[in-house]
C-alpha positions as CSV (number, residue, x, y, z in Angstrom):
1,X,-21.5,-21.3,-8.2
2,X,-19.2,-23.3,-6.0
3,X,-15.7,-22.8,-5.5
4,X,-12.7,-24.5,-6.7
5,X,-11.4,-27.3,-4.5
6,X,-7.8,-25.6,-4.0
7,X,-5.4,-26.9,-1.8
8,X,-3.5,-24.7,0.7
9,X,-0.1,-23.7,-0.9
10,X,-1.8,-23.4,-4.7
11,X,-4.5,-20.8,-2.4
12,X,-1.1,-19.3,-0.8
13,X,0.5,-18.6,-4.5
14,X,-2.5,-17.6,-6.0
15,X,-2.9,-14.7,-3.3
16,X,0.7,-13.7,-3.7
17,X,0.5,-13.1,-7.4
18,X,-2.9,-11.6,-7.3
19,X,-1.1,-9.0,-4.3
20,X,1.7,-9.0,-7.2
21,X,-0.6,-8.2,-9.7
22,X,-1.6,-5.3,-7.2
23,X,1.4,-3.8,-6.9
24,X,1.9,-3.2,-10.3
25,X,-1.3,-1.9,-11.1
26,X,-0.7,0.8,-8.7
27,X,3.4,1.3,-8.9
28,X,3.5,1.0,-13.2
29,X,0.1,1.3,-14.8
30,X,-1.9,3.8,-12.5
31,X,1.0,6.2,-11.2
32,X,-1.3,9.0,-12.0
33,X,-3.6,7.6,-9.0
34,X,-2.3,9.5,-5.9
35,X,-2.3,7.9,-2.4
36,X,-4.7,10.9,-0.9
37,X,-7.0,9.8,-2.8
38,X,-7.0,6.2,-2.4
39,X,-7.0,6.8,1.2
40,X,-9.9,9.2,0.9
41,X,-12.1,6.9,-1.1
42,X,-10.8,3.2,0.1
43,X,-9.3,3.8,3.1
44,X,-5.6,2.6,2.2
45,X,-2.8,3.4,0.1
46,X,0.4,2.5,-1.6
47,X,2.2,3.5,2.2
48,X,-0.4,1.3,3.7
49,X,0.6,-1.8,2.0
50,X,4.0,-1.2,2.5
51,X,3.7,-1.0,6.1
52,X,1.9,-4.2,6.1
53,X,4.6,-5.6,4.2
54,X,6.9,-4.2,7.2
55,X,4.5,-5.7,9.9
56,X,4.9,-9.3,7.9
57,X,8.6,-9.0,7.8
58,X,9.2,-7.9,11.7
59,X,6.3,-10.4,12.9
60,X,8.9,-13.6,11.0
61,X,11.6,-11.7,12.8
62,X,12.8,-9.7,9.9
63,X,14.3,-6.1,11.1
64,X,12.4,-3.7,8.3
65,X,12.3,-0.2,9.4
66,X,9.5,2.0,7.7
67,X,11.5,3.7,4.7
68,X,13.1,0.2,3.8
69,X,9.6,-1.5,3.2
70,X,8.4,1.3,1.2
71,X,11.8,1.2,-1.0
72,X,10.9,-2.1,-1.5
73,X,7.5,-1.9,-2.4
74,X,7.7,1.6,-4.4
75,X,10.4,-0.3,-6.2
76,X,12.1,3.5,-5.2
77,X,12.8,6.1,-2.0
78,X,9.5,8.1,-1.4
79,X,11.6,10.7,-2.5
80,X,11.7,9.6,-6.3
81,X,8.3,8.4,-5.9
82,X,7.0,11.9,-4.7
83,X,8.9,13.6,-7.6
84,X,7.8,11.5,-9.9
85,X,3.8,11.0,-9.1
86,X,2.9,12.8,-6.6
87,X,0.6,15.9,-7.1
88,X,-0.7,18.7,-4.4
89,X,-3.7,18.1,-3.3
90,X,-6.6,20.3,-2.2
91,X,-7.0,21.4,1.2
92,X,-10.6,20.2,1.1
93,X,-8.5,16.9,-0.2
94,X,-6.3,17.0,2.3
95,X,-9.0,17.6,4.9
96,X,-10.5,14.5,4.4
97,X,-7.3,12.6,4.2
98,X,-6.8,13.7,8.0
99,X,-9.8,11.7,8.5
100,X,-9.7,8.8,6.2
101,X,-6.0,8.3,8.4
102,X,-7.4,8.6,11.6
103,X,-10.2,6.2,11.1
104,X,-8.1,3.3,8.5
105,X,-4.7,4.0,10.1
106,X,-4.6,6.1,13.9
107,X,-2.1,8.0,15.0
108,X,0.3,5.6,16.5
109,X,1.3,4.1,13.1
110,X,1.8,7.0,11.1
């Protein structure tokens, strides 16, 4: 099957609305989906792609600190969010989340 001959701002768009799409998937129709566990299983989260959203915005010289691109991309404050969604987890659950992190994430960006 080839590919599409796309040109570079069509490609650009299409990968925005398809991170879009993303977004809501996980912010409005899987809520019930909790971030342990997409970090235990894939190896990144709903936190994750807001950092990287941070990390886009302060590499175009845009001052985002860490709890202003999650507001933005939770659409809420963690607090809501974590009200809201968020469910305990098991220790076993939370034991493999300290490892999932530490291998997807590290320690220095936490």
């Amino acid at each position: 099957m080839t590919q599409p001959d796309i040109d570079a701002q069509t490609q650009f768009e299409l990968e925005a609305a398809a991170f879009r799409r993303l977004r809501k998937h996980l912010m409005e129709d899987r809520t019930d989906v909790q971030n342990i566990d997409m970090m235990n299983l894939a190896g990144f989260c709903r936190n994750c792609l807001s950092r990287w959203y941070q990390e886009a915005a302060n590499e175009r010289g845009i001052e985002m600190g860490k709890e202003d691109a999650r507001e933005i991309f939770y659409g809420m404050t963690m607090a809501e969010w974590k009200a809201n969604y968020q469910t305990d987890a098991s220790a076993q659950t939370q034991d493999a989340f300290k490892q999932a992190f530490a291998e997807n994430v590290g320690t220095d960006k936490g």
